[in-house]
C-alpha positions as CSV (number, residue, x, y, z in Angstrom):
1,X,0.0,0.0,0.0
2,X,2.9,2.5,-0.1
3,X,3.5,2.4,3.6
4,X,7.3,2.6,3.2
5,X,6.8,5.0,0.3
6,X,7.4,5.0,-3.5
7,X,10.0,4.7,-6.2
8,X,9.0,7.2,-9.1
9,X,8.9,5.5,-12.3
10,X,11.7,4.8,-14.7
11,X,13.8,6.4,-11.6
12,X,16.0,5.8,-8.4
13,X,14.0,8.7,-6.5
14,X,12.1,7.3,-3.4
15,X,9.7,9.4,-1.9
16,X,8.2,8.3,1.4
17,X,4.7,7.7,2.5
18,X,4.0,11.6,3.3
19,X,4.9,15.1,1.9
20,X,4.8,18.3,2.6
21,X,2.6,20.9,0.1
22,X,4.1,24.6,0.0
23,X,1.4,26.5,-1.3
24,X,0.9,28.4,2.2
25,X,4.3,29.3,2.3
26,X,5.0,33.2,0.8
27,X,1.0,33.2,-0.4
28,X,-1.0,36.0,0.6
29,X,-3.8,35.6,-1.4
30,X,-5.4,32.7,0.0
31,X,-3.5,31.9,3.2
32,X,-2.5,35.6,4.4
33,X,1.4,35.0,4.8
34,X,3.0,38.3,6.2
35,X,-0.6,39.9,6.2
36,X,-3.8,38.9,8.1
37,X,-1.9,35.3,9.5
38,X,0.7,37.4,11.4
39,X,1.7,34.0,13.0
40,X,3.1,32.6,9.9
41,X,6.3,33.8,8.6
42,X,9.5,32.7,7.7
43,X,10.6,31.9,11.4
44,X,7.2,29.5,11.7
45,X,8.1,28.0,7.8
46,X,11.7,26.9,9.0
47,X,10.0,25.6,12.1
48,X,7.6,23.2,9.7
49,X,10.6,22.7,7.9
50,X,13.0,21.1,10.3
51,X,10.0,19.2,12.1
52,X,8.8,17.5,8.6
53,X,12.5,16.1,7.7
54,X,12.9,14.7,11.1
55,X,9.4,12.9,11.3
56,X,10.2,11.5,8.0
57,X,8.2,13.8,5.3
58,X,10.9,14.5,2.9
59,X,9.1,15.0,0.2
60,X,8.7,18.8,-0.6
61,X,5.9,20.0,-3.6
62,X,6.0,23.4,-4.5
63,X,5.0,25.7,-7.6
64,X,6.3,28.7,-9.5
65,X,2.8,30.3,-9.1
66,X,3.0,29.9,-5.1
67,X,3.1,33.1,-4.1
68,X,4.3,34.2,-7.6
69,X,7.7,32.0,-6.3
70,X,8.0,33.5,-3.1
71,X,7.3,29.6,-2.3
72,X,10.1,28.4,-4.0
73,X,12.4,31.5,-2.9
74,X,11.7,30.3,0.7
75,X,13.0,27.5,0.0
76,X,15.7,27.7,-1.5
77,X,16.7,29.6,1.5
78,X,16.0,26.6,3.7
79,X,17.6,24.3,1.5
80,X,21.3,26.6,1.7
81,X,20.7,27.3,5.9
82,X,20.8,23.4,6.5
83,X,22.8,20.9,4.0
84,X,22.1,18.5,6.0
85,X,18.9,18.3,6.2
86,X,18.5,19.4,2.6
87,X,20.8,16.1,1.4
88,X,17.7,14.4,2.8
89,X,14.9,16.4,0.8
90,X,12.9,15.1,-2.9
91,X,11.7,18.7,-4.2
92,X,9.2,18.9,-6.3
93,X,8.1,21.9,-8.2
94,X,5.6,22.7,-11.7
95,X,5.3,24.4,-14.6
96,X,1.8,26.6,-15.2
97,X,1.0,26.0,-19.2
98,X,-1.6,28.8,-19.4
99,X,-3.1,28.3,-23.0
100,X,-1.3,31.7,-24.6
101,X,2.0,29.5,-23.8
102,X,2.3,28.3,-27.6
103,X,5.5,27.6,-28.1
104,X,5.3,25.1,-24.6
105,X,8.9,23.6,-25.2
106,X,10.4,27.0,-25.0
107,X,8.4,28.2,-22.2
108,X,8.5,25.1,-20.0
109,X,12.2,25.2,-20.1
110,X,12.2,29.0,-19.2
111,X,9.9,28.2,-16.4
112,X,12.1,25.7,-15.2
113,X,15.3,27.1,-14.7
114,X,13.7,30.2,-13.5
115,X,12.1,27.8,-10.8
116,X,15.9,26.1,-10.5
117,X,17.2,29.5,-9.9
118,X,14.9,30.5,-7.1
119,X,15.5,27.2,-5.3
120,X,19.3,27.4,-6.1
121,X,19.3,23.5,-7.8
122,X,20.8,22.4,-10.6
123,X,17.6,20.1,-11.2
124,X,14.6,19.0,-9.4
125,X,13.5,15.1,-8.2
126,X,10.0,15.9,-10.2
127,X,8.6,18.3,-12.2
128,X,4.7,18.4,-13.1
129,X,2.6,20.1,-15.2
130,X,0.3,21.7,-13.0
131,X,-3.0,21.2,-14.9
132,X,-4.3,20.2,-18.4
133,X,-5.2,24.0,-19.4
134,X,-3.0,24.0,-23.1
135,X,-4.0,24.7,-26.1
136,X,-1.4,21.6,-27.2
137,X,-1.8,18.7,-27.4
138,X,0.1,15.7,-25.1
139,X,3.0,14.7,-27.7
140,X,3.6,18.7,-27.3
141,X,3.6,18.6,-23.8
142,X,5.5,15.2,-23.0
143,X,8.5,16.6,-26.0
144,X,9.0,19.8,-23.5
145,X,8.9,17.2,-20.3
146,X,11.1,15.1,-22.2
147,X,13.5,18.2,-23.2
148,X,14.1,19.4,-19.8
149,X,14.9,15.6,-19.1
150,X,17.5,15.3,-21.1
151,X,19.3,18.5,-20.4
152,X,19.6,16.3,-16.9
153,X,17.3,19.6,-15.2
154,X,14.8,16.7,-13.9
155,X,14.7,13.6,-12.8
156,X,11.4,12.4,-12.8
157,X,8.4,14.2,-14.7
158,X,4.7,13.9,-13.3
159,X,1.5,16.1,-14.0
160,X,-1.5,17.4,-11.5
161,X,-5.5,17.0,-12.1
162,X,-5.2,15.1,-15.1
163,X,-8.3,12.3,-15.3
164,X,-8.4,8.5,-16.3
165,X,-8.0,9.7,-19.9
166,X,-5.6,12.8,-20.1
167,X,-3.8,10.2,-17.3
168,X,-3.5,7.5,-20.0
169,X,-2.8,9.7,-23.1
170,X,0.3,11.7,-21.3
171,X,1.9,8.7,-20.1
172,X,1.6,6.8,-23.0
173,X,2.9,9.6,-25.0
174,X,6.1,10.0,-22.3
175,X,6.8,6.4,-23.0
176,X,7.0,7.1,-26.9
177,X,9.9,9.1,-25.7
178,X,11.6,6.9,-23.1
179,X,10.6,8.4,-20.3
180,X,7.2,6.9,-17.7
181,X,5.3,9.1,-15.7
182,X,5.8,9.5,-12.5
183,X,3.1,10.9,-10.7
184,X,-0.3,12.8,-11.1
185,X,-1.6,15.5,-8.6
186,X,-5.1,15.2,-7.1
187,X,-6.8,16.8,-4.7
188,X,-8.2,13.1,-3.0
189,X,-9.5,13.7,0.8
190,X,-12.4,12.3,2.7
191,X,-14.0,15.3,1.4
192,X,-13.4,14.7,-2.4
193,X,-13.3,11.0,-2.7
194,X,-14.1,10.9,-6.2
195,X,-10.5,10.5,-7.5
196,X,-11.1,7.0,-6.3
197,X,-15.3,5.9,-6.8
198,X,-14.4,7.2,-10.8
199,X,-11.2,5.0,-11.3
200,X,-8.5,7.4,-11.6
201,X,-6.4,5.7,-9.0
202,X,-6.8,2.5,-10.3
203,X,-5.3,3.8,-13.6
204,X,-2.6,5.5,-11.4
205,X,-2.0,2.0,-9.8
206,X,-2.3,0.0,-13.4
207,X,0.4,2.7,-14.9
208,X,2.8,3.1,-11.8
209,X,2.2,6.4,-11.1
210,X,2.2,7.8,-8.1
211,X,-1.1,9.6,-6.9
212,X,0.1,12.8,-4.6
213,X,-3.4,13.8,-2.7
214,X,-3.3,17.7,-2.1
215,X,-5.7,19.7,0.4
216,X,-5.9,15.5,2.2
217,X,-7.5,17.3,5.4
218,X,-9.9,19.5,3.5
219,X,-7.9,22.6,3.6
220,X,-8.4,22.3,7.9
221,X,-11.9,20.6,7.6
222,X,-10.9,17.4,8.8
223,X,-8.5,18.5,12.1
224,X,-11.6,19.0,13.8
225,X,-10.8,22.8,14.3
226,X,-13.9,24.0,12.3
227,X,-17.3,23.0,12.6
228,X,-20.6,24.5,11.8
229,X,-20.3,26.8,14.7
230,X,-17.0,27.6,13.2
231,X,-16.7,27.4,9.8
232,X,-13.1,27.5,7.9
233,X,-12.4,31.1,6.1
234,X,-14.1,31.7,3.3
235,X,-10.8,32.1,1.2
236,X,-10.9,28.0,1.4
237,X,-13.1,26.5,-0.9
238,X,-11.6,23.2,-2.1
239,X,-14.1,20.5,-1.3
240,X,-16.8,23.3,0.4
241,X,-19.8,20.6,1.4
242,X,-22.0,21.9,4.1
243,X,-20.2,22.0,7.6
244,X,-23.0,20.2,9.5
245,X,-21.7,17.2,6.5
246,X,-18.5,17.8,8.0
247,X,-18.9,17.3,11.1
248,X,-20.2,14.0,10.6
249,X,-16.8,13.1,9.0
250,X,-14.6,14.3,11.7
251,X,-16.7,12.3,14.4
252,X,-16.0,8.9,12.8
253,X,-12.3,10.0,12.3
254,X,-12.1,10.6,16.5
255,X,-13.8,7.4,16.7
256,X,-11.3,5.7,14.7
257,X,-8.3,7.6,16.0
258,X,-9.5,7.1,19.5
259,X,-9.0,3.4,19.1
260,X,-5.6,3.7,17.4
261,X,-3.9,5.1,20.1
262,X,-5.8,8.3,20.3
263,X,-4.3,9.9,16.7
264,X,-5.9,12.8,15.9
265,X,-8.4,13.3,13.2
266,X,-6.2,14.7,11.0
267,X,-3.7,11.6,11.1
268,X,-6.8,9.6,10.5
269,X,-7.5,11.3,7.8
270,X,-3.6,11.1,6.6
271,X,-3.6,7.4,7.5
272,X,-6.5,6.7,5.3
273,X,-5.1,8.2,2.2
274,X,-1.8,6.0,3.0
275,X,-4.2,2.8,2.6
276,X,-5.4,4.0,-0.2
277,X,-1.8,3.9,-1.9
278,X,-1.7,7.9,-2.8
279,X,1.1,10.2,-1.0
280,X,-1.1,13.2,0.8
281,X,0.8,16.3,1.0
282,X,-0.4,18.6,3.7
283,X,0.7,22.2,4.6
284,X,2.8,22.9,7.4
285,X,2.8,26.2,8.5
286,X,4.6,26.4,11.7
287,X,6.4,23.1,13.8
288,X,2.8,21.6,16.1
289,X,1.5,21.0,12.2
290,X,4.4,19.8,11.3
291,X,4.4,17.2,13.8
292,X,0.9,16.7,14.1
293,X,1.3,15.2,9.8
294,X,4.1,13.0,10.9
295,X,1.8,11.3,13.1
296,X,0.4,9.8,10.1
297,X,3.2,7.8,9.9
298,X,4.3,4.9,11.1
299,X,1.3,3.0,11.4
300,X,-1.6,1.9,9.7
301,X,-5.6,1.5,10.1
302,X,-7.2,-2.0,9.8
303,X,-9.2,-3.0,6.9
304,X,-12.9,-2.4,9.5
305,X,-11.8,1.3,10.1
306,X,-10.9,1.9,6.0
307,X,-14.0,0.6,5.3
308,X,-16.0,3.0,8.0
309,X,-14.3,5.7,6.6
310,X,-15.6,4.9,3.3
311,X,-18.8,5.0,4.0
312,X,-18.3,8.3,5.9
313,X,-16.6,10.1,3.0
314,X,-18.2,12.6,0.9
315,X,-17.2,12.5,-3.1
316,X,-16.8,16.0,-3.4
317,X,-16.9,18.5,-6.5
318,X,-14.3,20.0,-8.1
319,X,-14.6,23.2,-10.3
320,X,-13.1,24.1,-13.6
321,X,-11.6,27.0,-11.8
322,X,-10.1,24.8,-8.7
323,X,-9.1,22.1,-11.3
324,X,-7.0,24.2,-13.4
325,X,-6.1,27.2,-11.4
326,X,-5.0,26.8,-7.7
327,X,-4.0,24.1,-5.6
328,X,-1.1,22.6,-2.9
């Protein structure tokens, strides 16, 4: 089920069994860094970072349109302030292929090293494409992937909210070209379980790719914080079912994490993504979240609690706009 991790396809690069997403980190927009969530800042980030390495979440997934790459700026900062910690690290990062991008090999590569320069890499463990929004077609798209391959500027190549289909056509046409892909970005929660009810992480499973789950606790819905009394901010709006739904979700996860040594619902929800053989990558904005993710790790539900879960979970909706535009 993934429980020790993954080895991306057609590469030596293992990634373990939980990551770390970076959208929060230098984004203002939706998460208020350096504006109205005074508490996060650089200080709290370095925290999150150091705590996630040690519990064993290595794997880092970033973007160039995170904070316009204040994301990958940060960084790159951690990643020079601690070589040790940073020998440990699998970065990921992705390349945003709005439609007017015609010329995609051109522009992908540009992205790239732009991104490689803000981190201060010579090349990153994966690089995705962070949606299916270009006007080309897939053998466009998986040339430009397999460009930047070859120039040795990444070693593994992946996409993010691709379906069964565009899952299938991009990785077939990768493998016209020698390379497989490694890994397709979803957001997959017990908020959103439709990644799974529809058959896209079958496919993942039937291809080798790696599913990375993004907002896995409902963008804080699932830690039990918020409730119908208190609702999440409105700037959060992956996944946005009726709190009073909600609730009834993160009572069966205290249930369950009450009889597994008292985890949290978060883990819970963490765990059960694990079972499910996708990587979730929370957010970490400061060290108690940090910590808090890593207690995903190192265990695993039984097959009674998975299947509780299941019938708990709500499939979710995901619009055009979230599909395409945002994400972490």
């Amino acid at each position: 089920m993934g429980t020790d991790g993954f080895e991306l396809a057609g590469t030596d690069v293992k990634i373990p069994a939980l990551g770390v997403g970076t959208w929060a980190w230098g984004d203002a927009k939706t998460w208020g860094y350096g504006s109205y969530d005074a508490a996060t800042n650089e200080d709290t980030v370095r925290e999150a970072w150091d705590a996630s390495i040690d519990g064993g979440a290595t794997l880092f997934d970033t973007a160039e349109v995170y904070g316009s790459g204040e994301s990958e700026r940060i960084i790159g900062r951690l990643l020079a302030g601690d070589p040790d910690r940073a020998a440990k690290v699998q970065m990921a990062t992705k390349f945003m292929p709005q439609p007017w991008k015609v010329n995609v090999g051109s522009a992908l590569l540009s992205s790239l090293r732009a991104s490689l320069d803000r981190l201060g890499l010579e090349r990153v463990d994966l690089y995705q494409i962070h949606g299916p929004i270009s006007l080309r077609g897939h053998a466009a798209i998986a040339e430009a992937l397999a460009g930047a391959h070859q120039q040795g500027l990444v070693r593994a190549v992946g996409v993010s909210n691709y379906s069964v289909r565009e899952t299938r056509s991009i990785d077939a046409q990768l493998r016209k070209r020698g390379l497989r892909l490694a890994s397709n970005q979803i957001e997959f929660s017990l908020l959103r379980r439709s990644p799974e009810t529809s058959g896209l992480l079958a496919t993942c499973a039937e291809l080798g790719v790696v599913p990375l789950a993004y907002s896995p606790i409902g963008q804080g819905r699932l830690t039990g914080k918020y409730s119908a009394s208190n609702p999440p901010p409105k700037t959060r709006n992956f996944s946005a079912h009726p709190m009073e739904l909600v609730d009834g979700v993160v009572a069966e996860l205290r249930r369950i994490g009450e009889a597994n040594g008292n985890k949290t619902p978060s883990q819970v929800a963490l765990n059960w993504i694990i079972a499910k053989g996708a990587v979730p990558i929370p957010g970490a904005k400061n060290r108690d979240q940090a910590q808090e993710n890593a207690g995903a790790l190192g265990w695993l539900m039984d097959a009674d609690d998975v299947a509780a879960l299941d019938a708990a979970a709500l499939s979710g909706t995901n619009s055009l706009a979230n599909r395409f535009w945002q994400h972490g």
